[in-house]
N, CA, C and O atoms as CSV, one atom per row, in Angstrom:
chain,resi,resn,atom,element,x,y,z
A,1,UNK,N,N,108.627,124.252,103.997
A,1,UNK,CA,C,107.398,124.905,104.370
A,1,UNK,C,C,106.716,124.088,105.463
A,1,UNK,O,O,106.530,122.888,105.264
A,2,UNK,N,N,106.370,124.599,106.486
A,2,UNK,CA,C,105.404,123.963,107.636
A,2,UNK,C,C,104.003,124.196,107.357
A,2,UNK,O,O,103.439,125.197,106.916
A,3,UNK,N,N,103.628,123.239,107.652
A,3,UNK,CA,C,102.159,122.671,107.893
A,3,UNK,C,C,102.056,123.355,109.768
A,3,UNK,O,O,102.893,123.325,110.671
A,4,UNK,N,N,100.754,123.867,109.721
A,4,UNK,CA,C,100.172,124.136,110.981
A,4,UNK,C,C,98.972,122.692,111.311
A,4,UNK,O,O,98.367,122.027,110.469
A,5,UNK,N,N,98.952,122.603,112.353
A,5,UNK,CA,C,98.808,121.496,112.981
A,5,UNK,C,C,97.914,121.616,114.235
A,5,UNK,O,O,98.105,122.561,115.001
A,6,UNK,N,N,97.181,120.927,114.422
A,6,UNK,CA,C,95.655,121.052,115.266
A,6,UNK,C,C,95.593,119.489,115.872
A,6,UNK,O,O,95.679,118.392,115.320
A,7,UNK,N,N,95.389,119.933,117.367
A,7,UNK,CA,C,95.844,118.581,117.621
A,7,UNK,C,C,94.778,118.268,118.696
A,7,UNK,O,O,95.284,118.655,119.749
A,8,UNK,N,N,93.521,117.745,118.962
A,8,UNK,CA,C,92.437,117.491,119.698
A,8,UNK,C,C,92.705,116.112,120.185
A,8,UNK,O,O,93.212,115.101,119.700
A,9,UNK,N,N,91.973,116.576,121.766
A,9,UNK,CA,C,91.933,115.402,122.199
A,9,UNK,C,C,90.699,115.232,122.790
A,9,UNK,O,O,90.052,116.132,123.325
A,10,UNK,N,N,90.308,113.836,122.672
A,10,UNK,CA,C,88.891,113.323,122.881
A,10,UNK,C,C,88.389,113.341,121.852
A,10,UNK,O,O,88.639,114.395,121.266
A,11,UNK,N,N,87.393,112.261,120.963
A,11,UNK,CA,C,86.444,112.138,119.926
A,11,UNK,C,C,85.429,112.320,120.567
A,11,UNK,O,O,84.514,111.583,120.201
A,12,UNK,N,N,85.199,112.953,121.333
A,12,UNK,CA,C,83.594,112.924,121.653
A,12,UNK,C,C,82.923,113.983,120.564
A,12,UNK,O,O,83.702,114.570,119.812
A,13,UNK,N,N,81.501,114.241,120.458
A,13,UNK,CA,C,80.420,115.401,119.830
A,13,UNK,C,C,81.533,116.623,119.830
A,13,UNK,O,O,81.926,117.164,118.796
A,14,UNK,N,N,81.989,116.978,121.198
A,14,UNK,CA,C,82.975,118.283,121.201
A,14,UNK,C,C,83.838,118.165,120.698
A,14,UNK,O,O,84.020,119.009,119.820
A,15,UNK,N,N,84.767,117.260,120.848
A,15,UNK,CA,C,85.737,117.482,120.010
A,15,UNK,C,C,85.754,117.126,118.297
A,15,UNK,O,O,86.715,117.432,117.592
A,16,UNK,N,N,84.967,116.682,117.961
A,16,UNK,CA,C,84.927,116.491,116.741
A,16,UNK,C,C,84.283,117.638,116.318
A,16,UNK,O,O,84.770,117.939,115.228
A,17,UNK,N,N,83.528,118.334,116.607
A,17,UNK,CA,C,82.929,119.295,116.271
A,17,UNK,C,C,83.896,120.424,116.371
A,17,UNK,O,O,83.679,121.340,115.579
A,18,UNK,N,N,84.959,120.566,117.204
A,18,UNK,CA,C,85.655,121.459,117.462
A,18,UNK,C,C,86.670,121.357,116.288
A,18,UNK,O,O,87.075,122.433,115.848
A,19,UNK,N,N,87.345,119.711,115.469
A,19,UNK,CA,C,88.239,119.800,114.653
A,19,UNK,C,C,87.356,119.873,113.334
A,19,UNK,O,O,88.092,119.839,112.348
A,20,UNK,N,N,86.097,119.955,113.028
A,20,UNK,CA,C,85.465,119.927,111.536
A,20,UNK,C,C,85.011,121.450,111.814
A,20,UNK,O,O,84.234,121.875,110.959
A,21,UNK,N,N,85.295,122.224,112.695
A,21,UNK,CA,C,85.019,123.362,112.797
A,21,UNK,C,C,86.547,124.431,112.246
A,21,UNK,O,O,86.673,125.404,111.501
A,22,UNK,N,N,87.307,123.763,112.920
A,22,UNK,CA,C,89.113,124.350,112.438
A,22,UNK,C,C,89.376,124.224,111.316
A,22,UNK,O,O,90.139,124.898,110.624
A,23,UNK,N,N,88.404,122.841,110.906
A,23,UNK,CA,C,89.121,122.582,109.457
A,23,UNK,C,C,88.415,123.468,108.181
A,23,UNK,O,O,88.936,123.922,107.162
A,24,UNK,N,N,86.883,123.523,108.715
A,24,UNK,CA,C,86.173,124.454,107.982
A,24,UNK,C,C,86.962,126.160,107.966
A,24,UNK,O,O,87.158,126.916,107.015
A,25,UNK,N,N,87.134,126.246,108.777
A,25,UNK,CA,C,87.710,127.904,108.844
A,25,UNK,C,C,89.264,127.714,107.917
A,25,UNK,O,O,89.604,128.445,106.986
A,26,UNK,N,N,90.014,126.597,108.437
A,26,UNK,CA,C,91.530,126.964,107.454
A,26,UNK,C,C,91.843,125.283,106.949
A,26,UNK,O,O,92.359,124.369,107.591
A,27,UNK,N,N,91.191,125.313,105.243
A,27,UNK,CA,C,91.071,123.940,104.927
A,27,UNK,C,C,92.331,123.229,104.807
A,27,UNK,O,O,92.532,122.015,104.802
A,28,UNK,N,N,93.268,124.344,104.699
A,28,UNK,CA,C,95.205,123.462,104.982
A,28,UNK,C,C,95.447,123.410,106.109
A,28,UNK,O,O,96.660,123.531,106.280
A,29,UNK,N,N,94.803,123.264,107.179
A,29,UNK,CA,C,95.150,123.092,108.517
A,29,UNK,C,C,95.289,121.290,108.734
A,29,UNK,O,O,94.358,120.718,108.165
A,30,UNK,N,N,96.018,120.579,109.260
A,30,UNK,CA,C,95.984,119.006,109.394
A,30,UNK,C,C,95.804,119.117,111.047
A,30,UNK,O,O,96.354,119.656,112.008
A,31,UNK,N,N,94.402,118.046,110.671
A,31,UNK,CA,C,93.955,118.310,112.144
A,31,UNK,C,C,94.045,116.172,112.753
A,31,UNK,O,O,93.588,115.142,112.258
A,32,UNK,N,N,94.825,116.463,113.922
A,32,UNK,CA,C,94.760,115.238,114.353
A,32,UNK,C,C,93.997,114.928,115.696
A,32,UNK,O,O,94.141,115.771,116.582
A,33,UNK,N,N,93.430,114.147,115.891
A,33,UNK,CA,C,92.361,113.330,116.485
A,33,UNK,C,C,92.923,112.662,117.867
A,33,UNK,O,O,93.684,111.748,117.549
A,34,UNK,N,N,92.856,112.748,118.824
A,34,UNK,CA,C,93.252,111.331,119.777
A,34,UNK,C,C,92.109,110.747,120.809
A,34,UNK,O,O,91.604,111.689,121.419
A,35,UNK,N,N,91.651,109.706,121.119
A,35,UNK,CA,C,90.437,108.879,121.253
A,35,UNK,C,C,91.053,107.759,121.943
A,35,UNK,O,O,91.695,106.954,121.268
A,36,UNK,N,N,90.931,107.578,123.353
A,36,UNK,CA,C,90.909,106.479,123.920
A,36,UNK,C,C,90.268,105.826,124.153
A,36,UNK,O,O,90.772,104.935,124.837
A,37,UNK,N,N,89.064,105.678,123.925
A,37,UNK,CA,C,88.042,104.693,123.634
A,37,UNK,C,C,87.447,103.964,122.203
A,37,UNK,O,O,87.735,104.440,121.105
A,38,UNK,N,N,86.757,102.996,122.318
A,38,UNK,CA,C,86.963,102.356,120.758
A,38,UNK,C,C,85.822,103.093,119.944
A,38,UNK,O,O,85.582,102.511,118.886
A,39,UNK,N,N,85.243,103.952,120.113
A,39,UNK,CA,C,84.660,104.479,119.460
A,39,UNK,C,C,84.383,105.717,119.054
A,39,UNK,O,O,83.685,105.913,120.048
A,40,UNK,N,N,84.285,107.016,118.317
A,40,UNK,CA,C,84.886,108.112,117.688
A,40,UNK,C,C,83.433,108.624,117.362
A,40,UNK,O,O,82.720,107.948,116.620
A,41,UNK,N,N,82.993,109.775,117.889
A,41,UNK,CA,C,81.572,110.190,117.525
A,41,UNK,C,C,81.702,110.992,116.062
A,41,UNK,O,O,82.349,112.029,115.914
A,42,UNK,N,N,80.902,110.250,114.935
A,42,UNK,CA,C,80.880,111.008,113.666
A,42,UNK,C,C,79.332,112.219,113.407
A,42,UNK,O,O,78.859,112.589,112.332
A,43,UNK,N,N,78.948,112.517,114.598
A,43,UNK,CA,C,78.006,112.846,114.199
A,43,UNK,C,C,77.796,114.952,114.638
A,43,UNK,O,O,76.868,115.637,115.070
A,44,UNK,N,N,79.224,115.235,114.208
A,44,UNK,CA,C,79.729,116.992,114.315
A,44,UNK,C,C,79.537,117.223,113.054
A,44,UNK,O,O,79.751,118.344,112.592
């Protein structure tokens, strides 16, 4: 069985907001993150 897969890039406000938004709509969705800077905005 496959897993669907969500794959964002940038931690900024948008993109985090964009993957706690995917994840809200389909909670078996595995959503991965990528962030080149050292810090990851938690505030979506």
């Amino acid at each position: 069985m496959s897993t669907e897969r969500l794959i964002v890039v940038g931690g900024d406000a948008a993109g985090m907001s964009a993957a706690a938004q995917a994840k809200r709509r389909n909670p078996g969705l595995e959503v991965v993150v990528f962030e080149r800077g050292p810090h990851t905005s938690y505030s979506a």
